[in-house]
Structure formats: structure tokens, C-alpha cells
N, C-alpha and C positions, 0 to 999 in steps of 0.2 A: 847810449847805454846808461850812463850814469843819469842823465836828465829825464829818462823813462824812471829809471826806478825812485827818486828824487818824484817825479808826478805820483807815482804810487803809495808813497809816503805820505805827500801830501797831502792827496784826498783821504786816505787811512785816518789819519792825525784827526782831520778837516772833520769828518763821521762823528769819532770817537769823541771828540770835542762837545759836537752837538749833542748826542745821546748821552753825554756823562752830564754835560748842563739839564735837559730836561727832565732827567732820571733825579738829579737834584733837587728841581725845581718844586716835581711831583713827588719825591718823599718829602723837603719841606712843608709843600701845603696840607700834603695829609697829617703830618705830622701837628702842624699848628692850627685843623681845624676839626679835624678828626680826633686827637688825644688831646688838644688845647697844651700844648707846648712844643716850642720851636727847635730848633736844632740852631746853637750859638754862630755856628761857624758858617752855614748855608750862604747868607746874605754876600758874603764877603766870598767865599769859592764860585757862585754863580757869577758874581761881577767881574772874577780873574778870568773862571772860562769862558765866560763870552767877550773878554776884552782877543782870548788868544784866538779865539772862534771866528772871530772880527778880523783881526791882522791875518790868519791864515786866509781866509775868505777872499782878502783882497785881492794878492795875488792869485787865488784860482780863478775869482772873477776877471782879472786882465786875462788868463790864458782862453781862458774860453768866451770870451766877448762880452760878460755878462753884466755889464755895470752902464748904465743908461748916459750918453752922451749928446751932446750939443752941438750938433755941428751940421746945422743948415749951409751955414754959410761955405763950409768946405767942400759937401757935395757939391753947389754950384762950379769950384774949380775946376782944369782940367784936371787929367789926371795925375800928370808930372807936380802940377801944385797941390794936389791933395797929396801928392811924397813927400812934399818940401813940407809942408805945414804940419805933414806925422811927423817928421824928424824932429822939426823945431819940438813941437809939442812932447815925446820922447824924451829930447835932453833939458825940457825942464821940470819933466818928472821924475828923471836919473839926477838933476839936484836937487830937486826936493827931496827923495830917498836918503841922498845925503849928506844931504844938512841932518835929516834925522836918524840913519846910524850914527852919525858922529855925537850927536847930542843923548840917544841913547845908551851910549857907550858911555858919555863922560857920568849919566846920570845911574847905570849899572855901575858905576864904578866906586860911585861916591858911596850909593847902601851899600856894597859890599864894605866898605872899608866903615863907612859907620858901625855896620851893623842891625842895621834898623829890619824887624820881623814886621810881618803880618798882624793886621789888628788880631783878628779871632782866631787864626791861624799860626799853629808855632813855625814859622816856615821863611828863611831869611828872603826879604822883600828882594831884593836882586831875582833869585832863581822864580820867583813868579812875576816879574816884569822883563824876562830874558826875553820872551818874545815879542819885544820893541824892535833889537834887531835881529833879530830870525825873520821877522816879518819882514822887515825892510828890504833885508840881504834877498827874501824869496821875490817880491816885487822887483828889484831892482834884474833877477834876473828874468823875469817875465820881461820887462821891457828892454832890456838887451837883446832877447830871441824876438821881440816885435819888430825892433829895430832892426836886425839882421837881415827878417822875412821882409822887411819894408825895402830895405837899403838892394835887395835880391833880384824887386819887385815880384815877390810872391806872396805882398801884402800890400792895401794899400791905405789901410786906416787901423785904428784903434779895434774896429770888430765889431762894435756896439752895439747893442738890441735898439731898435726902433722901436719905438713905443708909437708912436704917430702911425706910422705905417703897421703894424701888428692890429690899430685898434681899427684902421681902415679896413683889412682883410676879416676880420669880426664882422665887423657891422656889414659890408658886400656877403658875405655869408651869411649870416643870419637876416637879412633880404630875400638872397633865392632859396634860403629851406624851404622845404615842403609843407610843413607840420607850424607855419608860421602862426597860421587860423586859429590850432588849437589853445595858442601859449594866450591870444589876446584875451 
């Protein structure tokens, strides 16, 4: 219940993130090509939204498989070894998460207690770099529920788009179209 509606949030946020960046983007340019002056603060709000665009993204790309991986050599394995090598692989991406909650945390801690604002932005640097760990904390539980489904065996890798194999199924298809004759 709670990790549905937590998904729902996510991608929400995830949307909103992106259409508030491009929506940004596109009154900047009109603005600095079309009236010949810029809006001060643009440069520095686009750079935050898509830093958070970015961290949020990450984790929805592990929940849904979407992030391109490397791993010839682990299809070769059985299957019991392509388990063993997601787990491995799993806990050391649950410490790499955090190593960097903890380090994001020490570094939200420090601006906060500085003080330190946004260049163009009046807006304390802490609350627009909060989602260092947000992101983290969302990542780390994507790969706790991979690791679960893994550990369950109702998973048996990371999930990851083939790119090699997608570009195979392309090119086999657009072989047996019909209408091949007319594109030459």
C-alpha cells in the first residue's frame, strides 16, 4: 500500500519535474531571444531541476529496468549464478547509496548550519540539494525490493534493456517489411 502510493508520487514529482524544467527552459529562450533579455535566475533553477530530475529518474529507471547494463558475461551463467552475482552486485550498490546518504547528509548539514543560499536564487542551498538524499533513500529502496524479488527467485537480474538485442529485432524487421523497395 504504502510503496504503491510512494510509486505514484514518484512518477507525479518525476512529470512535474520535467515539465517545470522545459516550461523554464522555453520561457528563458523566448525570453532572451525574442525580448533580448534573460530572466537572472533561469540558468541556476534549470540546473537544480534537472539535478532533482536526475536523482528522481534514477530510481524509477532501476524499478522499471530502464537503464542499460553490461552484463554479457552473466547471461553466460547458470541461473543460480546469475542470483549470486545480482546479490553481490545489489550490495554494492546498497553501499554505494550509502556511502552517499551519509555524505549527503553531512554536506546538507554543513549549508544548513552555514547558511549558504542559492547563487541567483534567494533560497537556503540545503533545501534545493535535499534531494541528494531523497534520491538516495528512493534508490536504495528500489534495490532492496530488487533484492527481495531476487532473493524470492522472482527475479533474476537487474532487468535491463538490451540495447544489442532490441537493435537485432530492428534490423530482422525491417529486412522482412514489405515496403522495403520503396524507402531505397
Amino acid at each position: 500500500m504504502i510503496v504503491r502510493w510512494l510509486n505514484r508520487l514518484e512518477e507525479n514529482i518525476f512529470c512535474a519535474l520535467l515539465v517545470a524544467m522545459v516550461f523554464l527552459v522555453t520561457i528563458e529562450v523566448f525570453y532572451r531571444f525574442v525580448l533580448t533579455a534573460g530572466i537572472s535566475w533561469a540558468q541556476e533553477g534549470a540546473l537544480y531541476l534537472s539535478g532533482w530530475f536526475v536523482l528522481f529518474g534514477v530510481s524509477w529507471g532501476v524499478k522499471h529496468g530502464a537503464h542499460i547494463g553490461v552484463d554479457v558475461l552473466v547471461k553466460k551463467l547458470p541461473r543460480r549464478g546469475r542470483r549470486i552475482v545480482t546479490l553481490i552486485a545489489l550490495a554494492v550498490c546498497l553501499t554505494y547509496c550509502g556511502l552517499i546518504l551519509v555524505g549527503s547528509y553531512e554536506y546538507l548539514k554543513l549549508t544548513h548550519m552555514i547558511g549558504i543560499e542559492l547563487q541567483d536564487i534567494p533560497i537556503p542551498k540545503w533545501q534545493a540539494t535535499l534531494i541528494l538524499p531523497i534520491g538516495m533513500a528512493l534508490l536504495v529502496l528500489r534495490f532492496v525490493e530488487l533484492g527481495w524479488r531476487v532473493f524470492k527467485d522472482e527475479a533474476e537480474g537487474f532487468g535491463y534493456s538490451d540495447e544489442a538485442e532490441e537493435s537485432m529485432h530492428l534490423a530482422e524487421h525491417d529486412q522482412d517489411s514489405p515496403d522495403k523497395e520503396h524507402r531505397s
